[in-house]
N, C-alpha and C positions, 0 to 999 in steps of 0.2 A: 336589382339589389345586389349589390357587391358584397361577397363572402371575404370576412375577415382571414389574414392566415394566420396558419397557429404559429405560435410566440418562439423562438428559435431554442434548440439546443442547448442546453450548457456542452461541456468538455472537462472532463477529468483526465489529469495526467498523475500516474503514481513514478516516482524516481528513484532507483537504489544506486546509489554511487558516491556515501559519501567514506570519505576515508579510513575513518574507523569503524568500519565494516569487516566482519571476518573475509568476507569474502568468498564463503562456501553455505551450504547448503542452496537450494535454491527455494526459492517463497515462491508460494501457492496463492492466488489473488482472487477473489468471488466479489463481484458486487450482487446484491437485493437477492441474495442465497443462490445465482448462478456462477458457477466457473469460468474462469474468466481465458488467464492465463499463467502463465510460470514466468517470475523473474527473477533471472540470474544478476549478477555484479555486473555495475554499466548498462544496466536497460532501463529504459522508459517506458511506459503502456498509457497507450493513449486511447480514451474512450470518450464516444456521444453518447450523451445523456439525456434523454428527459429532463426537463425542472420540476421540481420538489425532493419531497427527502429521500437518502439512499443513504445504506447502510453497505460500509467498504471491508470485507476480512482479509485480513491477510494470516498465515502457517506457514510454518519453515517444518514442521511435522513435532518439532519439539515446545513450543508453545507460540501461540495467534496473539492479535492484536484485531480490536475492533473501532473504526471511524464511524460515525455517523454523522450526515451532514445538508442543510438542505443547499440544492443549486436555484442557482436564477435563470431565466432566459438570455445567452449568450454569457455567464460565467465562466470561466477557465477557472477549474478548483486545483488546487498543484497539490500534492503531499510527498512524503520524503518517506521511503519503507528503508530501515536495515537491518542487518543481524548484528549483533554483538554480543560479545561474552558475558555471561551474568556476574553479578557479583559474587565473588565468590570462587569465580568459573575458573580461573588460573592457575589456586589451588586444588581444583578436583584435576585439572589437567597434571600436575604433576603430579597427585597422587595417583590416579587411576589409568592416566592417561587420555582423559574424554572430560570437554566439562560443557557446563551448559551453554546454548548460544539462544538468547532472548529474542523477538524480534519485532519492532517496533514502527507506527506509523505517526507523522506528522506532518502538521499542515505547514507550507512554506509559504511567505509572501509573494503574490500573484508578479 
């Protein structure tokens, strides 16, 4: 009797590089509440997955963003993380000199 193999990996890629990006701080990445790694401007993080659902954090220390999302067997889920200034942010930069930087995840077409 021949054993079935199990159903293949998906692959998550998360991407920070797009141009309106501050381009500082660096984002803090966890998937299913483990740490993952740190991405700076212009990196990618590639990870194998399991199929079903998984919940994606990202933190810049100043405020997170949360994905949730389920994979299929052999899926590539791609999302787009950056930071950016909040609204607002430009005026607290010249009053104070510091303003907020938001930092946000999204899914990209495969």
């Amino acid at each position: 009797m021949a054993s079935e193999a199990p159903p293949p990996n998906a692959i998550i890629s998360i991407t920070r590089d797009t141009p309106d990006d501050v381009q500082d701080r660096w984002i803090r990445v966890w998937l299913d509440g483990e740490a993952q790694d740190v991405l700076r401007y212009g990196m990618t993080l590639t990870l194998e997955i399991a199929p079903g659902h998984h919940t994606l954090k990202v933190s810049n220390t100043l405020t997170r963003d949360t994905y949730e999302f389920d994979a299929t067997p052999g899926e590539h889920v791609k999302l787009r993380c950056h930071n950016k200034i909040a609204r607002g942010g430009f005026l607290t930069i010249l009053m104070i000199g510091v303003g907020a930087i938001r930092v946000r995840l999204e899914r990209i077409a495969a």
